[in-house]
N, C-alpha and C positions, 0 to 999 in steps of 0.2 A: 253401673249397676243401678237399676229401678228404684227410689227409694219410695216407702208406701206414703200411701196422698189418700188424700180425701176421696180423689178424683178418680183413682180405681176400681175397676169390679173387684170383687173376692172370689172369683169364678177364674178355675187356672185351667189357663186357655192351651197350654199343652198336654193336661192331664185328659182334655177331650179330642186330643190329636187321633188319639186311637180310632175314631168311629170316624175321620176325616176322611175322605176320598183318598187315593194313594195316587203320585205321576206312577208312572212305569220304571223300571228297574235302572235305566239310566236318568229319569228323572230323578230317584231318589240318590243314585249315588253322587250325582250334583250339586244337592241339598244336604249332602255329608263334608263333600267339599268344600260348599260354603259357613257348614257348622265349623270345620277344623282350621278353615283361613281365618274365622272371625271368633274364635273360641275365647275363653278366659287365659290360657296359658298362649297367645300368638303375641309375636311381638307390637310395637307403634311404632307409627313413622307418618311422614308427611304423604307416603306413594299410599298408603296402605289408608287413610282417610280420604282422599279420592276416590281410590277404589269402591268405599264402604259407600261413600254417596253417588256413583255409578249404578251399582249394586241398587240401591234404592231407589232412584229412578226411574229405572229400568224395569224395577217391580209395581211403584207406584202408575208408570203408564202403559202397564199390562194391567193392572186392575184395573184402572178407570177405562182403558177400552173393552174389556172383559165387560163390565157391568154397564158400559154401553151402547154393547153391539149385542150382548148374549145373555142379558138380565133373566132369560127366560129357561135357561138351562141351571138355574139354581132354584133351593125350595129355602122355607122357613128355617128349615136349619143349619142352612150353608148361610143364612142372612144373621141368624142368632150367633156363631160363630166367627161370621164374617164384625160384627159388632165389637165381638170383646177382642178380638186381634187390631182393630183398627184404633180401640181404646188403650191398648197396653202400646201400640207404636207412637200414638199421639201421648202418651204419660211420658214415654223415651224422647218424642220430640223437645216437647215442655222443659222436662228437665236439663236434657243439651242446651236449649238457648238460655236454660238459669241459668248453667254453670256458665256459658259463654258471657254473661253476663258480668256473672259475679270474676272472672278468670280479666275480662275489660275494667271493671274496677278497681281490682287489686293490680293490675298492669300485669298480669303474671303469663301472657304470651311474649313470648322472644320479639325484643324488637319495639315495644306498645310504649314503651320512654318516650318513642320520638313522636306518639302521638300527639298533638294540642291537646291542653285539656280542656277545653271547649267541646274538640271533638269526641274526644273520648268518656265526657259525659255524655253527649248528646248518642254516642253510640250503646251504650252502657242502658242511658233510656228507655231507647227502641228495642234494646232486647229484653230490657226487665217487661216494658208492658207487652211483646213477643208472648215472651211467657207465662204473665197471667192470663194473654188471652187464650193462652194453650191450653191452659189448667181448665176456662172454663169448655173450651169444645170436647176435653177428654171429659168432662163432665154429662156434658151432652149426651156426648156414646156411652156413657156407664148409663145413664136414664132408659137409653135407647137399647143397650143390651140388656136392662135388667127386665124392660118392658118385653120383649121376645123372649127370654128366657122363664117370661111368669105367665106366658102367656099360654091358654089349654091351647093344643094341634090338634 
């Protein structure tokens, strides 16, 4: 769960889903499917956090080919949109690698005993500054969404 940050919009980014373009009727039921695999009541496991970083890769390099083959089939408001969604997954990133962080310090993964503790500072490190540096690029986008969203059309 998201917890609130500095580094967030206050602009809720599903509540403007409504005026969003729609897929087609098997695109959406897709996007039902992957609400109800990834929902609050689904179970965890090891297969099922794979999946979720398939899942976003998958999405991550269709956007960036999207916005690099087809930039020109979106207007200001698919770009002001597109802002605060990439700001709220960047806040979820952020936050993952804290926790990953904090989850490496406290040794509280199955198994992280048998780390060094050498190494397991040293990885602990790399995620703590991970992190902040995540905090300030979702900063960035909160700038960069706030500026598209203040801006006249």
């Amino acid at each position: 769960m998201l917890q609130p940050a500095w580094y967030l919009t206050d602009h809720d980014w599903f509540a403007r889903l409504a005026d969003a373009p729609r897929l087609n009727r098997d695109g959406q039921a897709v996007l039902g499917q992957v609400a109800a695999l990834f929902g609050d009541e689904s179970y965890f496991n090891p297969a099922k956090t794979v999946a979720t970083v398939h899942v976003l890769l998958l999405a991550a390099e269709h956007l960036g080919d999207t916005l690099t083959w087809a930039a020109d089939q979106h207007d200001m408001a698919d770009l002001t949109r597109l802002t605060a969604g990439l700001n709220l997954v960047q806040a979820h990133l952020t936050q993952i690698v804290q926790r990953l962080a904090e989850h490496t310090h406290n040794r509280a993964v199955r198994r992280s005993d048998t780390v060094p503790a050498a190494a397991a500072k040293a990885l602990t490190d790399s995620l703590s500054a991970a992190g902040n540096s995540g905090e300030v690029c979702a900063g960035h986008l909160k700038e960069a969404h706030l500026t598209l969203y203040n801006s006249p059309r």
